[in-house]
TORKOL-4160 file (C-alpha; in steps of 0.2 Angstrom, whole numbers, padded with zeros to 4 digits, m for minus):
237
<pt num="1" X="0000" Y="0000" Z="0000"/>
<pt num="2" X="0016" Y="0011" Z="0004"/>
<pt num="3" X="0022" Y="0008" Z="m0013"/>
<pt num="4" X="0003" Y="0010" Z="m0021"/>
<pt num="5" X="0003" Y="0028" Z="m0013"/>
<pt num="6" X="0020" Y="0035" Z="m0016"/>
<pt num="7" X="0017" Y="0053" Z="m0023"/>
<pt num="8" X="0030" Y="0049" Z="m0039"/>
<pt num="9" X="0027" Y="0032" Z="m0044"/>
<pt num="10" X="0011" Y="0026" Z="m0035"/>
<pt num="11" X="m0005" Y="0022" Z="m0042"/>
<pt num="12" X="m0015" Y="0035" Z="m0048"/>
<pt num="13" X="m0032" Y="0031" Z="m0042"/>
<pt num="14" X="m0026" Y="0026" Z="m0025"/>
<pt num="15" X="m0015" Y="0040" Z="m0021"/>
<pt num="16" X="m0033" Y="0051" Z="m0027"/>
<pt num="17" X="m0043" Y="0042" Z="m0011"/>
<pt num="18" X="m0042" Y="0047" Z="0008"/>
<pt num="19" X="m0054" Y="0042" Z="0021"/>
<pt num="20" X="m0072" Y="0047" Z="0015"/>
<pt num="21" X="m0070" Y="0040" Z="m0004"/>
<pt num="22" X="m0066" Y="0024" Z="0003"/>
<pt num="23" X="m0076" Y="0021" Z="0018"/>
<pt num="24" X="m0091" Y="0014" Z="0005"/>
<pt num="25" X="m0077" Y="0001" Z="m0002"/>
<pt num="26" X="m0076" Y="m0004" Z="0017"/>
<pt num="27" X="m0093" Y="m0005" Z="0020"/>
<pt num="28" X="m0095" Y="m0017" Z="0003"/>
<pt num="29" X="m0080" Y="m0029" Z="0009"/>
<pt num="30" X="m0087" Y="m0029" Z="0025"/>
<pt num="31" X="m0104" Y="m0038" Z="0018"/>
<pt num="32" X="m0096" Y="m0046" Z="0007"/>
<pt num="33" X="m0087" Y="m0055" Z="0021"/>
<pt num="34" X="m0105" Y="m0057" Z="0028"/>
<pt num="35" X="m0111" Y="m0065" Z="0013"/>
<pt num="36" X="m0097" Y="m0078" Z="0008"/>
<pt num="37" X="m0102" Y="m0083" Z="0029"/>
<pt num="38" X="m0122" Y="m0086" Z="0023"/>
<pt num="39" X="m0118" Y="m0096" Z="0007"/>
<pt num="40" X="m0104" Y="m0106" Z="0019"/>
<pt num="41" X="m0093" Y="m0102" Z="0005"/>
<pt num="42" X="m0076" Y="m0106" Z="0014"/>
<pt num="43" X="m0063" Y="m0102" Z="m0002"/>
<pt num="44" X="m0070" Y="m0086" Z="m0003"/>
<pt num="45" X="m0072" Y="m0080" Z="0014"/>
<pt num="46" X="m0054" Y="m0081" Z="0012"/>
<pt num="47" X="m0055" Y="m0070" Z="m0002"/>
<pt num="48" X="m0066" Y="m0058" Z="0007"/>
<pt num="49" X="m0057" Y="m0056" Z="0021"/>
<pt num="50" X="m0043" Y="m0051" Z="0013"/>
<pt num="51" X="m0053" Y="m0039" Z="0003"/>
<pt num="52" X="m0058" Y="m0034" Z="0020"/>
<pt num="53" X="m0040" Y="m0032" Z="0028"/>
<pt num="54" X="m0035" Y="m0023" Z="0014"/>
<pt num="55" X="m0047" Y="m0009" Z="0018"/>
<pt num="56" X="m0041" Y="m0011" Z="0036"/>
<pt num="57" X="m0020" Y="m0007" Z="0029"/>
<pt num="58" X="m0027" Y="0007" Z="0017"/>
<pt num="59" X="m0034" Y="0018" Z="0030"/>
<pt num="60" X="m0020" Y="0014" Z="0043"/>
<pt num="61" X="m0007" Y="0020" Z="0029"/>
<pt num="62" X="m0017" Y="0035" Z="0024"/>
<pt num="63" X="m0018" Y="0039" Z="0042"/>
<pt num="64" X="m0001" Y="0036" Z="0045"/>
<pt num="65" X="0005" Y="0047" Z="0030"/>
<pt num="66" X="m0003" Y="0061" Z="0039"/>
<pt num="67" X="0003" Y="0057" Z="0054"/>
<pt num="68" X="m0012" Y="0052" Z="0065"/>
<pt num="69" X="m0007" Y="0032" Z="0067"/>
<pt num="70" X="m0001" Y="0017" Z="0060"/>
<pt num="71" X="m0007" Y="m0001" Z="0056"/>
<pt num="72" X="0003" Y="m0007" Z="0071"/>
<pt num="73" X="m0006" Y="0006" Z="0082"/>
<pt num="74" X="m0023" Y="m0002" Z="0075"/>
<pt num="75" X="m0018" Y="m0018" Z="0080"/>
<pt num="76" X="m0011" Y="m0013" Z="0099"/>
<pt num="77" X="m0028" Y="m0002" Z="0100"/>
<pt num="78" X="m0037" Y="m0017" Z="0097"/>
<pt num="79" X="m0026" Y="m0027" Z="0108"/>
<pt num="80" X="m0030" Y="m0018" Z="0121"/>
<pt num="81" X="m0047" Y="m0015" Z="0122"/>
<pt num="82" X="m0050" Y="m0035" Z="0122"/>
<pt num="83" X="m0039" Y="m0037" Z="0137"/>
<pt num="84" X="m0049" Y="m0025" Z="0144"/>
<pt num="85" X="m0067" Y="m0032" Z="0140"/>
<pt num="86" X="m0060" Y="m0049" Z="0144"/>
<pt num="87" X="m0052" Y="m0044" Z="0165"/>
<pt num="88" X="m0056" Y="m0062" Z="0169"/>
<pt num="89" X="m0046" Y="m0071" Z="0156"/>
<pt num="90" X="m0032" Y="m0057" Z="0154"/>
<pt num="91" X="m0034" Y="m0047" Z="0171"/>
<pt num="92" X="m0040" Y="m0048" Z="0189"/>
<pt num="93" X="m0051" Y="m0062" Z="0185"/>
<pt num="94" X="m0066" Y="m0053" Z="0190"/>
<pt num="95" X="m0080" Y="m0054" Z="0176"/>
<pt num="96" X="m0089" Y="m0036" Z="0178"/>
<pt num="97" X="m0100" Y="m0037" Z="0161"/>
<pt num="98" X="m0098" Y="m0033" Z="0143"/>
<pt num="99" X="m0109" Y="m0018" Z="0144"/>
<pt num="100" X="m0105" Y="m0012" Z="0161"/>
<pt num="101" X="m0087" Y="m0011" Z="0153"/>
<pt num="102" X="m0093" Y="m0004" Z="0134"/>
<pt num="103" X="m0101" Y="0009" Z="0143"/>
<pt num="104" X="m0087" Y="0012" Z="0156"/>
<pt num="105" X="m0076" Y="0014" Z="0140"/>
<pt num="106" X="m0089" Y="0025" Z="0132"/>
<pt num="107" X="m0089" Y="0040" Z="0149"/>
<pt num="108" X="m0071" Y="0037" Z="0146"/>
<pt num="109" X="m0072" Y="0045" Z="0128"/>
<pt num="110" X="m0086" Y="0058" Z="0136"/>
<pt num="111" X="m0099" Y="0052" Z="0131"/>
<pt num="112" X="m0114" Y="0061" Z="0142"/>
<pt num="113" X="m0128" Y="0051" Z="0132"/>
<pt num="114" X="m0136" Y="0032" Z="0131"/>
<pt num="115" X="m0136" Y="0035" Z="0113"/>
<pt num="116" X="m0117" Y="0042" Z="0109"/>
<pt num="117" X="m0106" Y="0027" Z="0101"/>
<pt num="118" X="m0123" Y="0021" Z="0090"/>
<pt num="119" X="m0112" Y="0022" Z="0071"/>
<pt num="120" X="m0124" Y="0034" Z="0058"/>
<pt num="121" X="m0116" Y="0024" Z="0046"/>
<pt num="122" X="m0125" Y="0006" Z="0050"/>
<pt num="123" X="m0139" Y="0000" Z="0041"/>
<pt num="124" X="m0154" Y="0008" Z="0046"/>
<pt num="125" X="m0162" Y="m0007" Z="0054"/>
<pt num="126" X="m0146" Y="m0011" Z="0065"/>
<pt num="127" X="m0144" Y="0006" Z="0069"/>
<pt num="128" X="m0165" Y="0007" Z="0075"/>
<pt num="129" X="m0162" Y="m0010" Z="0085"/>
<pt num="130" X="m0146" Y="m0005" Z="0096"/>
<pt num="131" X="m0152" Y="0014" Z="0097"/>
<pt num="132" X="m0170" Y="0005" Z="0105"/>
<pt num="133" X="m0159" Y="m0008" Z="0116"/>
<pt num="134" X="m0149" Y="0007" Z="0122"/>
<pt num="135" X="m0165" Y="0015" Z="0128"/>
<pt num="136" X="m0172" Y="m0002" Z="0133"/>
<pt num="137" X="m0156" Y="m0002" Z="0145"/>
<pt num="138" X="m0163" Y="0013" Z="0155"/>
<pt num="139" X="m0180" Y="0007" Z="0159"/>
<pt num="140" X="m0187" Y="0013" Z="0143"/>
<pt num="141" X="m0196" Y="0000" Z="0132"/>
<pt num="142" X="m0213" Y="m0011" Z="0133"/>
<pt num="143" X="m0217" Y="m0023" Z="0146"/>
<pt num="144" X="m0222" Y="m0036" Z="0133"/>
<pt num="145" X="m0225" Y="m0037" Z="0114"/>
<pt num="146" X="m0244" Y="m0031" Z="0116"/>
<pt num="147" X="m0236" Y="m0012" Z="0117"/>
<pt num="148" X="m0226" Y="m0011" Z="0101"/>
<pt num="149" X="m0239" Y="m0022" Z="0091"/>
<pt num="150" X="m0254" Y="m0008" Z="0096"/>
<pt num="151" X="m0238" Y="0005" Z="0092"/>
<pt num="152" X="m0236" Y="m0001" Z="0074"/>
<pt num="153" X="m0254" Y="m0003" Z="0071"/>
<pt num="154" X="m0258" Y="0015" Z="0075"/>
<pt num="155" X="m0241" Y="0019" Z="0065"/>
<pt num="156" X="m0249" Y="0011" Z="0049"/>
<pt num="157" X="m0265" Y="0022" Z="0052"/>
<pt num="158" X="m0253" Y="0038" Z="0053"/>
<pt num="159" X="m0246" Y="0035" Z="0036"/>
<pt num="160" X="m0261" Y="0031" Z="0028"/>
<pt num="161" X="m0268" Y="0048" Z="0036"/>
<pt num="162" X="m0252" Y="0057" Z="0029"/>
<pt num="163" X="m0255" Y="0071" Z="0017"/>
<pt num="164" X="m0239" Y="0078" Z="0012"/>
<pt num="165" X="m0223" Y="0069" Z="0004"/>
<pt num="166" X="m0214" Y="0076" Z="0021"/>
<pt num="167" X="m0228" Y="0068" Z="0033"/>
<pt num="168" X="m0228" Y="0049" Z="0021"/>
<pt num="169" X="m0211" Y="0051" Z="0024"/>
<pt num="170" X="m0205" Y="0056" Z="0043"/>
<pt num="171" X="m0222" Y="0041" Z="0046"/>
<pt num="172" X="m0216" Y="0029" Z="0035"/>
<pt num="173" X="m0198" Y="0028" Z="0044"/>
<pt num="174" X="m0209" Y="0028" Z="0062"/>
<pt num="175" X="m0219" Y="0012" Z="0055"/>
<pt num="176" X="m0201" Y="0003" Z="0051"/>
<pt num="177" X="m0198" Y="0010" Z="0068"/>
<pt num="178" X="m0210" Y="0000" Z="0076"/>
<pt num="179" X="m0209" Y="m0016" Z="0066"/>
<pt num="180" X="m0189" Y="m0015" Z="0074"/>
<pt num="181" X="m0198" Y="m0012" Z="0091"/>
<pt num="182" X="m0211" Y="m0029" Z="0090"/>
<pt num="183" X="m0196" Y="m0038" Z="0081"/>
<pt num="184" X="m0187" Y="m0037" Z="0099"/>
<pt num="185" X="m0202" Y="m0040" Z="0109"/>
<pt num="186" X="m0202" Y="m0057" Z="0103"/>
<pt num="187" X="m0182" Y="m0059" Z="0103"/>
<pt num="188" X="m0182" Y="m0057" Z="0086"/>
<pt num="189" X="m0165" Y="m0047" Z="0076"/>
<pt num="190" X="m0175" Y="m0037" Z="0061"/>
<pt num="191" X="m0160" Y="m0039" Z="0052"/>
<pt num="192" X="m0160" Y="m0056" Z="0051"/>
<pt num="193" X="m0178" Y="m0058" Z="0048"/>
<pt num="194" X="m0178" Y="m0045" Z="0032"/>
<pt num="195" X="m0162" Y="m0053" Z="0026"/>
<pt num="196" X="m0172" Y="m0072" Z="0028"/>
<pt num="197" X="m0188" Y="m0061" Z="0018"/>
<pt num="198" X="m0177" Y="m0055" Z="0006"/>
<pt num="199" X="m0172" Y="m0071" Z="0001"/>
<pt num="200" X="m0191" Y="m0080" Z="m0001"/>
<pt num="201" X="m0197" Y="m0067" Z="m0011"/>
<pt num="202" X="m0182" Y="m0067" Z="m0023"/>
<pt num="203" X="m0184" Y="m0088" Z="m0024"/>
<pt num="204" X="m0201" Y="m0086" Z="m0025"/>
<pt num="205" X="m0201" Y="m0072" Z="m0039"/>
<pt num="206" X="m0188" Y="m0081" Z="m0048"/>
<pt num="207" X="m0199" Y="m0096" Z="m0049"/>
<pt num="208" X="m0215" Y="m0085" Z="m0055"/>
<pt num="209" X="m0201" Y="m0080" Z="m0066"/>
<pt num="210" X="m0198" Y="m0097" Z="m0072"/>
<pt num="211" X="m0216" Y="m0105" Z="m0073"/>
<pt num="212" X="m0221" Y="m0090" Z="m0085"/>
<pt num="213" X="m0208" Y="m0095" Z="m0097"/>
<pt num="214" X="m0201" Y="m0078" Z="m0098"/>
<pt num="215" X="m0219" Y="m0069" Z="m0103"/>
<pt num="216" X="m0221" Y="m0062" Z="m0084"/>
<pt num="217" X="m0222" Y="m0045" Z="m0089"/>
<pt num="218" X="m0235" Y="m0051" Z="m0101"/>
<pt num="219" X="m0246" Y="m0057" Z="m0086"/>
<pt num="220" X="m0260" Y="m0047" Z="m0079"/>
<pt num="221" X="m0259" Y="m0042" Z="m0060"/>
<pt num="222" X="m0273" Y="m0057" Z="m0056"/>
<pt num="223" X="m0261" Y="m0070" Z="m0065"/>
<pt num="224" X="m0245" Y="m0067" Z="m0054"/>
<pt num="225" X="m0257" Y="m0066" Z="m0041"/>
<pt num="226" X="m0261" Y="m0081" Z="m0044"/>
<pt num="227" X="m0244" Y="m0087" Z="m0050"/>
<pt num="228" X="m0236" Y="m0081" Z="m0034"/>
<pt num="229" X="m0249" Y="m0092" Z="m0023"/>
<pt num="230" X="m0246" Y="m0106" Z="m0034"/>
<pt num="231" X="m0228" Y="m0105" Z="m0028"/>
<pt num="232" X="m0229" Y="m0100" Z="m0010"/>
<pt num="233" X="m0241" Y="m0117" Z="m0010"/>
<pt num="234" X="m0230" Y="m0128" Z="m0018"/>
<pt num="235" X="m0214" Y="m0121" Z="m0004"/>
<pt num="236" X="m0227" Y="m0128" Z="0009"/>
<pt num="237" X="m0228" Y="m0144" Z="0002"/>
């Protein structure tokens, strides 16, 4: 990477990037470590990984360049912080909790809030799910799943009522809101339940796909209706 961004002879393109330009490369490599995990695709998680390390050295050498750290100052920092969460493997012995330590770690940065430390940059549905167990920490989330289901249901009637692109917008979010608040009542991660719905729709619409013998556009809506139940069926046989 050194020799990538030397200012006479380097690459062009990666001596052109710093930290914002690649930080969406990052993000990609990071999923597509997640993805080679779901297909239980061995060889190429060994690709993706070191697609994903590779992100890991190109932000330590821009950083070092300008004289902030290096890769061996990652790989201390990181060191460190899981002897630190870890006292009774590495320490003391004295288990005092993961979260009791994150969050001792986060007043030691100065945070003042439940909610500092909660990345903008996760996907939205993560982000909704830890920023709700943060609040769920202090004593503020339902009793039992009857509160957030009767939340959503009267979030659905405030997006239908919504006039303005603004107001179908700011309610819409608050209905995905929700859904992440009744997906944890019943110890469910959204994430992981979209991701799973992802994936049957796309099977089934492939198979509608299929069965139409490429005419699907061709169909009325009534026909893939009726298409889409005739393969939902056959998945429950």
């Amino acid at each position: 990477m050194a020799r990538l961004r030397d200012p006479e002879n380097g690459c062009e393109w990666d001596k052109a990037q710093d930290f914002k330009s690649i930080a969406p490369y990052t993000i990609e490599e990071a999923y597509e470590v997640a993805d080679a995990i779901e297909r239980d695709d061995i060889p190429e998680l060994k690709s993706e990984l070191g697609d994903l390390l590779l992100q890991v050295v190109f932000h330590a050498r821009m950083a070092q360049e300008a004289g902030h750290f290096s890769f061996d100052d990652v790989a201390a920092a990181i060191c460190d912080k899981m002897e630190s969460r870890h006292p009774h493997i590495f320490g003391d012995g004295i288990s005092q909790g993961w979260e009791t330590i994150k969050a001792k770690e986060r007043a030691d940065k100065g945070s003042h809030s439940a909610m500092d430390g909660v990345a903008r940059a996760l996907p939205a549905l993560l982000r909704a799910e830890k920023l709700q167990k943060r609040a769920a920490r202090l004593g503020f989330d339902w009793p039992d799943a009857e509160g957030p289901a009767d939340k959503l249901a009267e979030e659905v009637e405030e997006l239908r009522a919504a006039q303005t692109g603004q107001e179908q917008l700011e309610e819409a979010g608050d209905v995905l809101f929700g859904a992440v608040n009744l997906a944890r009542a019943y110890g469910i991660a959204p994430e992981e339940a979209l991701r799973a719905t992802n994936d049957k729709f796309e099977r089934r619409f492939r198979e509608m796909e299929r069965l139409s013998n490429g005419g699907f556009d061709k169909l009325t809506l009534e026909e893939k209706e009726d298409l889409w139940q005739q393969v939902k069926a056959g998945e429950t046989k």
